[in-house]
C-alpha positions in Angstrom: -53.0 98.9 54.5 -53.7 102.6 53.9 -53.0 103.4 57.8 -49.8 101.6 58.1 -48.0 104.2 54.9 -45.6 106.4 55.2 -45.7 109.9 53.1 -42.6 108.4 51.6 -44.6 105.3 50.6 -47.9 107.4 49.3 -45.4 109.2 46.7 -44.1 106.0 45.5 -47.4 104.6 44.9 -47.8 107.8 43.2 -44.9 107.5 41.0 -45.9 104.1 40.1 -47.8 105.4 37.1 -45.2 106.8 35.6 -42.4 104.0 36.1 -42.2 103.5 32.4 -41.3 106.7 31.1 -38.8 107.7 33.7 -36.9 104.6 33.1 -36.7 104.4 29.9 -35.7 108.6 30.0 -33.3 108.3 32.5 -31.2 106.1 31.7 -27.3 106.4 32.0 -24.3 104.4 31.7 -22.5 102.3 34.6 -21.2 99.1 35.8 -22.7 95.7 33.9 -24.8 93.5 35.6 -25.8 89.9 34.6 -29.5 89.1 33.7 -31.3 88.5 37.3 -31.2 84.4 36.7 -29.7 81.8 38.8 -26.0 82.1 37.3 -23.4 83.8 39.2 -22.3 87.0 38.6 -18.8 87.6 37.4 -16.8 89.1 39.9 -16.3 92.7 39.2 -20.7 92.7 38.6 -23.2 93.3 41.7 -25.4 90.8 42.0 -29.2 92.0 41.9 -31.3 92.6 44.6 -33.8 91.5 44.7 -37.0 93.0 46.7 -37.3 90.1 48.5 -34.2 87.8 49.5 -35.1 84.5 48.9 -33.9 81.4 50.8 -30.0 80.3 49.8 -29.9 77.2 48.0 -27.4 75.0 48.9 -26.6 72.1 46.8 -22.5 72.3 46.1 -20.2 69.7 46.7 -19.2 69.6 50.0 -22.4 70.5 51.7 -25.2 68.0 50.4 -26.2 66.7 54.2 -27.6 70.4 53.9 -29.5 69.8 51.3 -33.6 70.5 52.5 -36.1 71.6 49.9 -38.5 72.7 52.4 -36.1 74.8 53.9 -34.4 76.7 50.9 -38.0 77.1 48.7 -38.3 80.5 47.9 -41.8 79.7 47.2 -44.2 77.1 47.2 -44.6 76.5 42.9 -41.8 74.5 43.1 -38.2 73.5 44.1 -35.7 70.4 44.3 -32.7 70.4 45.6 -30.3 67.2 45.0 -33.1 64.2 46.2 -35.1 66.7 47.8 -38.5 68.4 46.5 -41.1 70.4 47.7 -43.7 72.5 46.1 -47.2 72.5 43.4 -45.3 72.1 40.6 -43.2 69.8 39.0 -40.8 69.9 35.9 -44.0 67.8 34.0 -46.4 69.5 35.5 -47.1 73.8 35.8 -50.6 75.0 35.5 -51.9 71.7 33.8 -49.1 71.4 31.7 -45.3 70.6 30.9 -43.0 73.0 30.7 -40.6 70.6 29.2 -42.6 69.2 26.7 -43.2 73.1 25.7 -39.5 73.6 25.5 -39.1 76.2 28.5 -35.7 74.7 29.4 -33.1 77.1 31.0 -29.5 76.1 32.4 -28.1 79.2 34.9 -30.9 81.0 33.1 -30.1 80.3 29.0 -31.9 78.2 26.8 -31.9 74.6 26.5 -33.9 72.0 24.3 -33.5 68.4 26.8 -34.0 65.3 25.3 -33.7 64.4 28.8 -32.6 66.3 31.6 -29.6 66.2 33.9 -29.6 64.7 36.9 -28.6 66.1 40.5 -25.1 64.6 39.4 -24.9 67.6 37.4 -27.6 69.9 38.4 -27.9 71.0 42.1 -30.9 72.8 42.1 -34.2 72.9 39.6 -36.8 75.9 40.0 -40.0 76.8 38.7 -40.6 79.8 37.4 -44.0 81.3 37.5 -45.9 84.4 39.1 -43.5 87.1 40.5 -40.4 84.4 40.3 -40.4 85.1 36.4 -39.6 88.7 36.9 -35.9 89.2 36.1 -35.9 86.1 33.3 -35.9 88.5 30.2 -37.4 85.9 28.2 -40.6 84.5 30.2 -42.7 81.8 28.3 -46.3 80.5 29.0 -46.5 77.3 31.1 -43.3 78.8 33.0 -40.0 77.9 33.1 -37.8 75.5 34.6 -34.6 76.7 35.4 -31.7 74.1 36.2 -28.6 75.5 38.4 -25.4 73.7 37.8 -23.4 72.3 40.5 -20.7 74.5 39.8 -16.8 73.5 41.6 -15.3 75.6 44.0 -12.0 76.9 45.4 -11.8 74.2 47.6 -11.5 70.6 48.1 -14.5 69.0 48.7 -16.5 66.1 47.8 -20.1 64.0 48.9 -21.1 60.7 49.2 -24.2 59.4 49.7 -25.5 55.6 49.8 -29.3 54.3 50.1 -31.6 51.8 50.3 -35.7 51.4 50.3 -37.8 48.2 51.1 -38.3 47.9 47.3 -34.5 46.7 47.4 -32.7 49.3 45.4 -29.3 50.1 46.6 -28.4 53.8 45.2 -24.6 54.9 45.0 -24.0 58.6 44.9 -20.7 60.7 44.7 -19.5 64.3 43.8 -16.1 65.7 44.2 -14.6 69.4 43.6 -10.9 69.8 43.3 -9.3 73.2 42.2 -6.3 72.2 40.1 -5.1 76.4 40.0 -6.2 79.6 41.0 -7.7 80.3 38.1 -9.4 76.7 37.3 -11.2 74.1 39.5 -12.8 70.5 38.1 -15.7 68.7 39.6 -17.1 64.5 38.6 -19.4 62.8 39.3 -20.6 59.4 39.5 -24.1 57.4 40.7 -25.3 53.7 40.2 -28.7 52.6 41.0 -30.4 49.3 40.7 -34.0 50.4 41.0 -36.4 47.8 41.6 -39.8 49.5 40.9 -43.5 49.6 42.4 -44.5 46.7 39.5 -41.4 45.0 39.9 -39.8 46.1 36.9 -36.3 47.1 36.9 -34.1 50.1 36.0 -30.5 49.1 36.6 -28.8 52.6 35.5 -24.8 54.5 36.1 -23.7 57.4 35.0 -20.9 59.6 35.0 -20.6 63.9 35.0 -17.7 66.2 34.9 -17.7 69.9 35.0 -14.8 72.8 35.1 -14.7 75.9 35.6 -12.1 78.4 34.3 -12.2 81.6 35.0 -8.8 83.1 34.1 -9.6 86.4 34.8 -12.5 88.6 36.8 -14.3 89.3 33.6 -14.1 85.7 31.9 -15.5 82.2 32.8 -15.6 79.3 30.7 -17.9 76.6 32.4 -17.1 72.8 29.8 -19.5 70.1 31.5 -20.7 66.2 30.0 -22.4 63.8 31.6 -23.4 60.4 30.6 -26.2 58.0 31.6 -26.0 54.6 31.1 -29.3 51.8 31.1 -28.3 48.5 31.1 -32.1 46.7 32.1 -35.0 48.2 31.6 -38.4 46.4 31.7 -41.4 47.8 30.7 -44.2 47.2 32.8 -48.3 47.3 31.3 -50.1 50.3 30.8 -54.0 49.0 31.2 -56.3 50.8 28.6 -59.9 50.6 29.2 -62.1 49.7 26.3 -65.2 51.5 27.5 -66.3 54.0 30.1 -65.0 52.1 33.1 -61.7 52.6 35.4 -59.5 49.1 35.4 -59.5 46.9 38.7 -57.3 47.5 41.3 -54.1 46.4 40.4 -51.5 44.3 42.2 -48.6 46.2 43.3 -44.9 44.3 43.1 -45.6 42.2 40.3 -44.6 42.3 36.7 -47.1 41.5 34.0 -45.5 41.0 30.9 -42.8 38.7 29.2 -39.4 38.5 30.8 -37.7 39.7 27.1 -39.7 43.0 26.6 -36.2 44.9 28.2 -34.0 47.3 26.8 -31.6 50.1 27.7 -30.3 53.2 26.4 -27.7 55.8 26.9 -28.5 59.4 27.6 -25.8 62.1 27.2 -26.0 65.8 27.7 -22.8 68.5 27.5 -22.1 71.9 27.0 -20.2 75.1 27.8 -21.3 78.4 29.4 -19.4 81.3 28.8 -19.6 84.7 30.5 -17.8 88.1 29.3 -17.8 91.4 30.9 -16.3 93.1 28.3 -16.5 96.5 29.9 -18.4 100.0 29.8 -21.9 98.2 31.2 -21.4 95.0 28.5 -22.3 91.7 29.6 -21.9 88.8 26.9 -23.6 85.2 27.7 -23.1 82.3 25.7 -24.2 78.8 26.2 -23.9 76.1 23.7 -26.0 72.4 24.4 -25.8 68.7 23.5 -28.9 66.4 24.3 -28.7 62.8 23.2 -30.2 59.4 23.8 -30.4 56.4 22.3 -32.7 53.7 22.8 -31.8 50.2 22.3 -34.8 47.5 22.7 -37.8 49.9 23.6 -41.1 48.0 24.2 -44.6 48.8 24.6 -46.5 46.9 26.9 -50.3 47.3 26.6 -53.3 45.5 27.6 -56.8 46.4 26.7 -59.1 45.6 29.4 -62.4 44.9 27.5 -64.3 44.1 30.9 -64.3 45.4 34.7 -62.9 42.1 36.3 -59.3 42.5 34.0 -60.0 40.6 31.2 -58.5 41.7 27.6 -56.0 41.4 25.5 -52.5 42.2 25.6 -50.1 43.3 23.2 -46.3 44.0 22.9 -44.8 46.4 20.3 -41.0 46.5 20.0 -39.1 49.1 18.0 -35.6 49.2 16.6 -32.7 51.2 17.8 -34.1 55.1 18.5 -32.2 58.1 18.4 -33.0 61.8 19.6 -30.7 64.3 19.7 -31.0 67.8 19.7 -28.1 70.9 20.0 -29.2 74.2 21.1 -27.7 77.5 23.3 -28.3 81.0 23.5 -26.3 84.0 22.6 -27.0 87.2 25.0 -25.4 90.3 25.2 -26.5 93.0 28.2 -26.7 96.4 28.2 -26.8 98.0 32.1 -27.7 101.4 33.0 -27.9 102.7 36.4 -29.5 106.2 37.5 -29.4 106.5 42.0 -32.4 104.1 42.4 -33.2 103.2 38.9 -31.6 100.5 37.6 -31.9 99.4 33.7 -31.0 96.3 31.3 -31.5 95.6 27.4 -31.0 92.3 26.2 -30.5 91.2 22.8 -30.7 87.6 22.4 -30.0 85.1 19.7 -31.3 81.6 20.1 -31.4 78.2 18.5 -32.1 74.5 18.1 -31.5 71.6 15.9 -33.5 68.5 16.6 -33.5 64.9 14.7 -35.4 62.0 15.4 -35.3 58.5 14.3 -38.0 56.7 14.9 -40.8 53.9 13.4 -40.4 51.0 11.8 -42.0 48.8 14.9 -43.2 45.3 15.2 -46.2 44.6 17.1 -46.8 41.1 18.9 -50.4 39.7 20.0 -50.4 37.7 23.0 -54.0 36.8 23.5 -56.5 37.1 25.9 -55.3 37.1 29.5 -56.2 38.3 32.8 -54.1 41.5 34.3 -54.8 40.1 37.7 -53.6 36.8 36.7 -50.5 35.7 35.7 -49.0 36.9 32.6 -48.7 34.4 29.5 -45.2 33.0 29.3 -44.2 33.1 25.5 -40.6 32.6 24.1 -38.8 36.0 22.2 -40.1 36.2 19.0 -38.2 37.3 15.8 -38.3 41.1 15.0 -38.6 42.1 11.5 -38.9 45.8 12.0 -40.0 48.1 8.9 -38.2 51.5 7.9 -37.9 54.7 10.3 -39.3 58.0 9.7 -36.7 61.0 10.2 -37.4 64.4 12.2 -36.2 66.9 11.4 -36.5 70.4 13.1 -34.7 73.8 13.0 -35.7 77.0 15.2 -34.4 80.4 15.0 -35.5 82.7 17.6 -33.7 86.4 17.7 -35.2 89.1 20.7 -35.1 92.7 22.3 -35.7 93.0 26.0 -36.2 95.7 28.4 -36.4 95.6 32.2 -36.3 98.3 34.4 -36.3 98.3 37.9 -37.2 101.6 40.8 -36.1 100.8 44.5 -38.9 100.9 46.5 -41.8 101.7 43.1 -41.5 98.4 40.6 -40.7 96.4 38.3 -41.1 96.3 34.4 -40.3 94.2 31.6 -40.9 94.2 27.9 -39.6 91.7 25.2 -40.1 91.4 21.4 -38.9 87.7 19.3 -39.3 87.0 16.5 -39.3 82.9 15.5 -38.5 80.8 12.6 -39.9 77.4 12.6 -39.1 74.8 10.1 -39.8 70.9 10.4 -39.4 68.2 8.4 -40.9 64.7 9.1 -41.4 61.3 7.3 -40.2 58.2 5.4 -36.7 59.7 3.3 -38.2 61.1 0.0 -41.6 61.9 1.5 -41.4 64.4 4.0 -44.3 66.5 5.4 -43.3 69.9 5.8 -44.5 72.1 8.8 -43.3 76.0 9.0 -44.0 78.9 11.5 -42.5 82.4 12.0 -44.3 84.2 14.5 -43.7 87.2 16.3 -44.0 86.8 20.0 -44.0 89.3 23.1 -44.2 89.6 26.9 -44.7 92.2 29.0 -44.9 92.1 32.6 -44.9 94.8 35.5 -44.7 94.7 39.2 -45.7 97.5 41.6 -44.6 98.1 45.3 -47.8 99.4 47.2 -46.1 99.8 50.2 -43.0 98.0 52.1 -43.9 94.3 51.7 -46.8 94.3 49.2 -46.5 94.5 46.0 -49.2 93.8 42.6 -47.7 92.3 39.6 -49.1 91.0 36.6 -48.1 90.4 32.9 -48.8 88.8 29.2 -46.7 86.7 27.5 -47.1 84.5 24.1 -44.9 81.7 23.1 -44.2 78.8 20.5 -44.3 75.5 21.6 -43.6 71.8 20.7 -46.2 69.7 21.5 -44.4 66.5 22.2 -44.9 63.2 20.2 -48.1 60.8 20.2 -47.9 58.0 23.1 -47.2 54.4 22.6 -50.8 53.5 22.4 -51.8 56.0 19.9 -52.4 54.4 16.5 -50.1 57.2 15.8 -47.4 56.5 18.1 -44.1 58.5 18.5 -45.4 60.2 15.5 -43.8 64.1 15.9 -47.1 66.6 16.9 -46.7 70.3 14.9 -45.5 73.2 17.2 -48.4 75.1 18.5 -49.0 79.1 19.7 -49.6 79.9 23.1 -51.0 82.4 25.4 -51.0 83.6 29.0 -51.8 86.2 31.0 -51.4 86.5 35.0 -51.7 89.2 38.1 -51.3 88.9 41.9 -49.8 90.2 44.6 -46.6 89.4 46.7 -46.1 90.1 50.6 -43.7 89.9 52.7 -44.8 88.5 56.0 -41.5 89.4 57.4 -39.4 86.6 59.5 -38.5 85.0 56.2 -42.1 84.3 55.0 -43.0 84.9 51.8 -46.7 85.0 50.1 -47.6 85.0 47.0 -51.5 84.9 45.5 -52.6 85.1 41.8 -54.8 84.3 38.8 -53.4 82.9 35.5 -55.1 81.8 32.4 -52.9 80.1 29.8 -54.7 79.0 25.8 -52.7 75.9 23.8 -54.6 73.4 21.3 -55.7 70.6 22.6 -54.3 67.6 21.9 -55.3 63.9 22.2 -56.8 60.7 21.4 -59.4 61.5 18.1 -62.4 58.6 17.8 -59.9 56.8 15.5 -57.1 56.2 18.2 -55.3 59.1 16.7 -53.3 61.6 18.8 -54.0 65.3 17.1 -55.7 68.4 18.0 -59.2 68.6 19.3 -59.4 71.9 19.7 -58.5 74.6 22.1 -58.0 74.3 26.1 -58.1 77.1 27.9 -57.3 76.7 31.5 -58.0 79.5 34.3 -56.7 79.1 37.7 -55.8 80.8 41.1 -52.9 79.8 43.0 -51.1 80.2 46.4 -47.8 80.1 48.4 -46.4 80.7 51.5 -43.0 79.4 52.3 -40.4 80.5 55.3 -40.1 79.7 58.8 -42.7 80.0 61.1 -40.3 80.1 64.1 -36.7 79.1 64.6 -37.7 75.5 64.6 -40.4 75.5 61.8 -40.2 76.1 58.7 -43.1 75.3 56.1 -44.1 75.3 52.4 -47.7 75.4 51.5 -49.7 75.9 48.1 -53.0 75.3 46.7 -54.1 75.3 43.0 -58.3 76.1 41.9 -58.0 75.2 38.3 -60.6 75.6 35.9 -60.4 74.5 32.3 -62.1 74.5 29.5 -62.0 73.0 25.8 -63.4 74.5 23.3 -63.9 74.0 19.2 -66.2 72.0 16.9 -65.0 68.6 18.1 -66.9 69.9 21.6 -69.9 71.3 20.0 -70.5 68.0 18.0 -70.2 66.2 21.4 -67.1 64.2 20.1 -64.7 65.7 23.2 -65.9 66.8 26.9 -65.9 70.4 27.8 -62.7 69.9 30.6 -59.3 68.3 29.4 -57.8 64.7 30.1 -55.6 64.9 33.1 -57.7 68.2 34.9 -57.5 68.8 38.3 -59.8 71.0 39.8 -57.7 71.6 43.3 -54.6 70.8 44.3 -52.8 71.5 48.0 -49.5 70.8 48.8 -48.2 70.9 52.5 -44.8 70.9 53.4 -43.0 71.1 56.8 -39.9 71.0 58.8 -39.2 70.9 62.5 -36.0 71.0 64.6 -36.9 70.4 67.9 -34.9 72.8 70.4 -34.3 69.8 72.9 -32.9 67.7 70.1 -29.8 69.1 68.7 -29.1 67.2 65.0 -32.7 66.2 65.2 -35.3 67.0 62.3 -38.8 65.9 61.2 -40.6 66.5 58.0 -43.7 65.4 56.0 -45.3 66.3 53.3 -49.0 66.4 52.1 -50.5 66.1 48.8 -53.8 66.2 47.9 -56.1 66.5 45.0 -58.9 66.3 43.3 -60.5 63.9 41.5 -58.4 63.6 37.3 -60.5 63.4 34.7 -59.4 60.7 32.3 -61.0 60.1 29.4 -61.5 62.2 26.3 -65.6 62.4 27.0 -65.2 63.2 30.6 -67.0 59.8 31.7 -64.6 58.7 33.7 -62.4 60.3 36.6 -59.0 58.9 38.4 -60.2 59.6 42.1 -60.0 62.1 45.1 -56.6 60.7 46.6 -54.3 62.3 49.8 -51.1 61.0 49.9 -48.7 61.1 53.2 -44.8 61.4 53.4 -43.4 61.4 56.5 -39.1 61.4 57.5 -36.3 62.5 59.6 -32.7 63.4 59.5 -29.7 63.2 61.8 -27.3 65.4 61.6 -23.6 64.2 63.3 -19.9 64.1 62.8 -18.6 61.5 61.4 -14.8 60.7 61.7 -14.8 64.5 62.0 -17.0 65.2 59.1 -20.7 66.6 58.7 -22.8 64.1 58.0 -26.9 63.2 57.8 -29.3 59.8 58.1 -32.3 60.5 56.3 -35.2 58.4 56.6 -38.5 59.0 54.8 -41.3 56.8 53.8 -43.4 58.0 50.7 -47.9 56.9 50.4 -47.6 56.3 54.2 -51.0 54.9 54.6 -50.3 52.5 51.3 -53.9 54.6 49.1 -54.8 52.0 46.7 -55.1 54.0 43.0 -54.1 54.9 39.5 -51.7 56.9 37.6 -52.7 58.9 34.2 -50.6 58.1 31.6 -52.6 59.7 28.9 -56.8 59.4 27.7 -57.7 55.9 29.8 -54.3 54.8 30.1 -53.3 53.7 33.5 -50.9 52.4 35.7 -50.9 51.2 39.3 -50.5 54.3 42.3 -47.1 53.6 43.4 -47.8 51.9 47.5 -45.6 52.7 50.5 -41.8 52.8 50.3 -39.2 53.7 52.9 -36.0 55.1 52.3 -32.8 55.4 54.0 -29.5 56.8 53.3 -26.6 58.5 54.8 -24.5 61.2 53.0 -21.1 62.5 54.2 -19.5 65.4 53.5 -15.4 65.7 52.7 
């Protein structure tokens, strides 16, 4: 490394030292620019460079047969584009936990508290945020982020369709359509319909509807107005086995429901808002987004059966709830400071954010249904009468105000410091007997990035946060009971390279502290102490040549819970749902001699999950196969792409973790076509 530096380079590295106090000393006053997120810039605003270009995402209406996660990743912790995904991480799932469960929610880069969260009828693009890709969010949190892009309309006519079916027979409807209506405003809708027919044969018969605008009556205003609506007509709950003893379930049959034909519901999600961006002038940028989350849950069931023996027998029980509602309405005020001095470039961000959350919930009725066999056939009992009890309320309100720095040196580094400062209050019970939980912390992050020489660079950073902690699951004696919000931790370092060609690597270490919640000896869901986890992780993502591109990543992971509930011998020393390693392989080829042609697979491996509270029992070492193709053509003079894929190629036999010894089946082999069509 040393050999291949210029003097130029040796100064910079020299200069690094110092990045901090030159920025913040020479700072002077010029043209806005937005906060580095995935939100446009206005027009009269220079996007940010960044040091190294990332992959385009393309997603909009009108070009969806381009749509290739493997392809446009940026990196390899995680990326989805429309249908398409790629990557370690998931929305549920960063560093061994959820970043949505946490709340660290962003749409075009400002805060959002989902009840549940868009789909691609709204959203054309979801990214992790983790490592290096957190520089430029102002705000980081612990866990990560995830950060939905809206598909945003154009200036031009244009719309998608896409229809599909999979050997499961469910028939999928998808359409999106952008129409500009002025010069200065364009509309975009929505509208999908899937009868999903799942791996246990349950079903999930869903449409929904989205519209979007965007107004932009000027080069320093936009007004982005969206809604979209989800509606759940059938929805059958399928069993969740639960162990009653140190002992993994039998294998399960796949494609057949085990549970009374009545324990259905539905519900009907909903989530809207409005994004507004000002340049107001003299290096002010103003950011406003304001957020509606609903659902609704009509006929909710729990379907549980407690194996009390290795060959399937226990007994089964149903627990039905009455109507549900969560709602929450949040959104972020930001305004932007920018200062630019030759190659230094600085922001300051003062934010305002804020939620308001209520939950209905309780009041269930539970029905026994006797001993039976999970690998038999499921008792056939008539509906029974509900006579549900009263709900408990949820109440919760969250202030969070902030100052941010970042600072940026062409060619030196990166830095970023923030300051919030929370206000917690929840409120949660029967009416007239609420339990009252408070917090106001102050939080910070701080994280720096240093550019050795052209192509390497070191970063690393610290950053604490307050968290929710999700509610108890459906076969917790405390069920959908509302868990306290919790203070987190984390710190991570690495390096980032440039491999040149496109290909990107990134290498780190991350360790990230929460309490540790789950099932107490009681049945209870509440905290057992502390989990630390410690981890290195991986990526390289880009194109190895012209025809090949590939995203790869590996996870070590090694955690840790500590407290009194571990020193008695209550609780194991490693977490339920811990897995040590973790690859993930994707890859894309378009053969030369095949013009249109593509193939693609991904693998996914891991290691074995431990699943029960006292670390006696582990879900097991499984690698699962994906394998598809696309064909690109015209059709009726239009672009247009097959896709085939078939997910668990070789059909592994296993189990899913729902939570401490709950289980279902591993989903088997599925294959999937569909064609889209652009307009």
């Amino acid at each position: 490394m040393k050999q291949g530096m210029t003097g130029e380079s040796s100064s910079r590295r020299a200069g690094a030292a110092a990045v901090v106090a030159v920025l913040m000393a020479s700072a002077t006053a010029a043209q806005p620019a937005p906060p580095n997120d995935s939100t446009p810039p206005p027009a009269d605003l220079p996007a940010t460079d960044e040091p190294e270009a990332e992959a385009p995402i393309v997603a909009a209406t009108g070009s969806r047969s381009a749509e290739n996660a493997v392809r446009q990743a940026g990196d390899a912790f995680g990326t989805s584009i429309g249908r398409e995904v790629s990557g370690l991480y998931s929305r549920e799932r960063v560093r061994g936990f959820s970043p949505v469960v946490a709340g660290n929610v962003r749409i075009d880069g400002l805060y959002f508290d989902p009840i549940v969260v868009p789909s691609s009828r709204l959203v054309r693009a979801t990214t992790i945020r983790v490592g290096p890709s957190a520089l430029g969010s102002p705000f980081p949190a612990p866990t990560g982020i995830v950060d939905l892009g809206l598909r945003r309309p154009g200036q031009e006519a244009a719309a998608s369709v896409l229809i599909g079916y999979n050997t499961w027979h469910t028939p999928t409807a998808e359409f999106d359509a952008s129409l500009p209506v002025s010069s200065t405003l364009s509309i975009g809708f929505g509208a999908g319909l899937q009868l999903e027919n799942g791996f246990n044969k349950t079903r999930d018969h869903s449409y929904e509807g989205a519209f979007i605008a965007q107004w932009t009556p000027s080069a320093s205003f936009s007004l982005l107005p969206f809604i979209t609506v989800k509606d759940t007509l059938i929805d059958d709950h399928g069993p969740i086995s639960v162990p009653q003893g140190n002992f993994l379930p039998p294998r399960l049959p796949r494609r057949q429901f085990f549970g009374p034909w009545w324990s259905r519901g539905g519900d009907v999600e909903l989530n809207a808002g409005v994004i507004s961006d000002w340049t107001i002038g003299g290096g002010w940028l103003l950011r406003f987004g304001l957020f509606r989350s609903q659902r609704v849950i009509d006929g909710q069931f729990a379907n549980v059966v407690r194996i009390t023996a290795p060959d399937g027998t226990g007994t089964e029980r149903i627990t039905g709830d009455p109507t549900l509602y969560n709602a929450s309405t949040s959104g972020e005020v930001r305004l932007t400071r920018r200062f630019d001095d030759g190659p230094r470039r600085h922001q300051i961000h003062a934010t305002l954010r804020g939620r308001q959350g209520y939950r209905r919930f309780d009041g269930s009725q539970a029905i026994d249904l006797g001993v039976v066999n999970i690998l038999g056939i499921a008792p056939d009992v008539p509906p029974p009468v509900l006579n549900f009890g009263p709900q408990q309320d949820d109440n919760v309100r969250q202030w969070t105000g902030g100052i941010a720095y970042e600072g940026r040196w062409d060619g030196v580094g990166e830095l970023s410091v923030g300051v919030q400062k929370s206000d917690y209050h929840k409120r949660i019970g029967f009416p007239g007997a609420l339990t009252a939980t408070d917090a106001t912390p102050w939080l910070y992050n701080i994280t720096a990035a240093v550019q050795m020489a052209d192509g390497i660079t070191l970063y690393g950073g610290a950053v604490t946060g307050l968290e929710e902690s999700g509610v108890a699951p459906n076969f917790a004696a405390n069920r959908n009971e509302a868990l306290p919000a919790i203070s987190t931790r984390q710190i991570d370092a690495g390096v980032r390279l440039n491999l040149g060609g496109g290909m990107r690597m990134v290498a780190g270490l991350f360790q990230v502290s929460k309490p540790y919640f789950n099932l107490d000896t009681n049945g209870r869901f509440d905290v057992l102490g502390e989990v630390i986890n410690r981890g290195i992780e991986a990526s390289v993502a880009g194109p190895l040549t012209d025809e090949l591109s590939v995203v790869a990543g590996a996870v070590v992971l090694r955690p840790e819970v500590t407290g009194d509930a571990v020193t008695r011998g209550l609780v194991g020393r490693l977490p339920v749902g811990a897995i040590g390693e973790r690859i993930e392989f994707s890859a894309d080829w378009r053969p030369g001699f095949a013009p249109g042609l593509s193939f693609d697979m991904r693998l996914s491996h891991r290691s074995p999950e431990v699943a029960t509270v006292n670390n006696l029992v582990y879900v097991p070492t499984r690698t699962l196969i994906d394998v598809g193709g696309r064909y690109r053509f015209k059709l009726a003079g239009n672009e247009a792409v097959l896709r085939i894929q078939t997910t668990n190629l070789t059909s592994q036999q296993g189990f899913d973790l729902r939570g401490a010894n709950a289980y279902t089946v591993l989903p088997g082999r599925v294959t999937q076509a569909y064609l889209t069509v652009d307009f």
